[in-house]
C-alpha positions in Angstrom: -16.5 38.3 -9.3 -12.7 37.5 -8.4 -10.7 40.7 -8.2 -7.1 40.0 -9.4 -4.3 42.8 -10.2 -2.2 42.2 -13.0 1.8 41.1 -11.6 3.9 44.7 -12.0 7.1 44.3 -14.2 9.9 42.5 -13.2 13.7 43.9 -13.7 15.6 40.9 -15.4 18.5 41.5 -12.3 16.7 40.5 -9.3 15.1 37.2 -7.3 12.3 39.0 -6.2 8.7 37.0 -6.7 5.8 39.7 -6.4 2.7 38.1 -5.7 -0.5 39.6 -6.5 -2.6 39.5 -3.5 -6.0 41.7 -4.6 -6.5 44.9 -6.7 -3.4 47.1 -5.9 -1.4 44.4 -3.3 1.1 42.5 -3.4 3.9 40.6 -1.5 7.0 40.5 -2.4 9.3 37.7 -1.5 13.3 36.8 -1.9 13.2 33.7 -4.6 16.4 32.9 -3.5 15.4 30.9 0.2 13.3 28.1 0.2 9.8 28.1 0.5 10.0 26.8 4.0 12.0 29.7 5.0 10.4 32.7 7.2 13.1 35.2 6.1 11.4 34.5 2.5 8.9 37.1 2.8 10.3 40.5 2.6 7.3 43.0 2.8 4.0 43.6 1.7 2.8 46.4 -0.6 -0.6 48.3 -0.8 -1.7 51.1 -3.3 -3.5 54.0 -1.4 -6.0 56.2 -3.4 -3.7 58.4 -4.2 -1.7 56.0 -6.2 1.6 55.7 -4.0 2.3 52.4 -2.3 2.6 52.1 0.8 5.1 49.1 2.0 5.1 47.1 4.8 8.8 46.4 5.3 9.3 42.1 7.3 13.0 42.0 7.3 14.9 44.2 8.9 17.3 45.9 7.9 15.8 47.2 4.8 15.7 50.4 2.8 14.4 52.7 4.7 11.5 54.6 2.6 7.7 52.9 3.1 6.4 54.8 0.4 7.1 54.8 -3.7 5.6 56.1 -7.0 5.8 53.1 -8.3 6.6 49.4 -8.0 10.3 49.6 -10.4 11.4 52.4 -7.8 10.5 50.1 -4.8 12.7 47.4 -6.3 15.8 49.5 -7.2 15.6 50.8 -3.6 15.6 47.3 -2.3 18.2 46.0 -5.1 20.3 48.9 -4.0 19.9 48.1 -0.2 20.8 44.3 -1.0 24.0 45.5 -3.2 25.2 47.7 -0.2 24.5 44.6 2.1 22.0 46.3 4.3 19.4 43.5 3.6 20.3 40.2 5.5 20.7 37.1 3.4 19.5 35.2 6.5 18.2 36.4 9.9 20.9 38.2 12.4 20.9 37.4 15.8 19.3 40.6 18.0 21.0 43.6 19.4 21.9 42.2 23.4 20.8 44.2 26.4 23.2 44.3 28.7 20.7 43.8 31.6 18.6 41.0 30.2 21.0 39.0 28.1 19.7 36.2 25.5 18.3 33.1 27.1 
């Protein structure tokens, strides 16, 4: 028996690809970078028993919550926090410390 969850619906605004990954996961990734691209995957998201999802944030920044009602709540949160710029297109270079600077 293959356990498969049906794919949440999309808003018609956004790249986002959300990946069924087993009953009540999923992964959502940015359909805008190329499929060799790390910074494609943007978080991962589990249903608890009580029905919220739980989300694993990869990028950073990102919106802030880790928990939504639903799956078209988590999206407007992220399309908001991509509209605001808070999401990276591409990967920033790290915050330096003064005493160990980058190599």
């Amino acid at each position: 028996m293959t356990m498969t969850a049906p794919e949440p619906p999309r808003p018609e605004t956004t790249n986002w690809e959300i990946i069924p990954l087993g009953h009540g996961a999923w992964r959502i990734s940015d359909g805008s970078r190329k499929q060799t691209d790390a910074g494609r995957l943007v978080a991962y998201v589990d249903r608890n028993d009580t029905g919220t999802l739980e989300v694993l944030w990869l990028r950073s920044p990102c919106p802030t919550r880790s928990r939504y009602r639903d799956i078209d709540e988590l999206l407007a949160d992220l399309d908001a926090a991509v509209a605001q710029g808070t999401t990276p297109a591409r990967s920033t270079r790290p915050n330096e410390i003064p005493h160990f600077p980058p190599a």
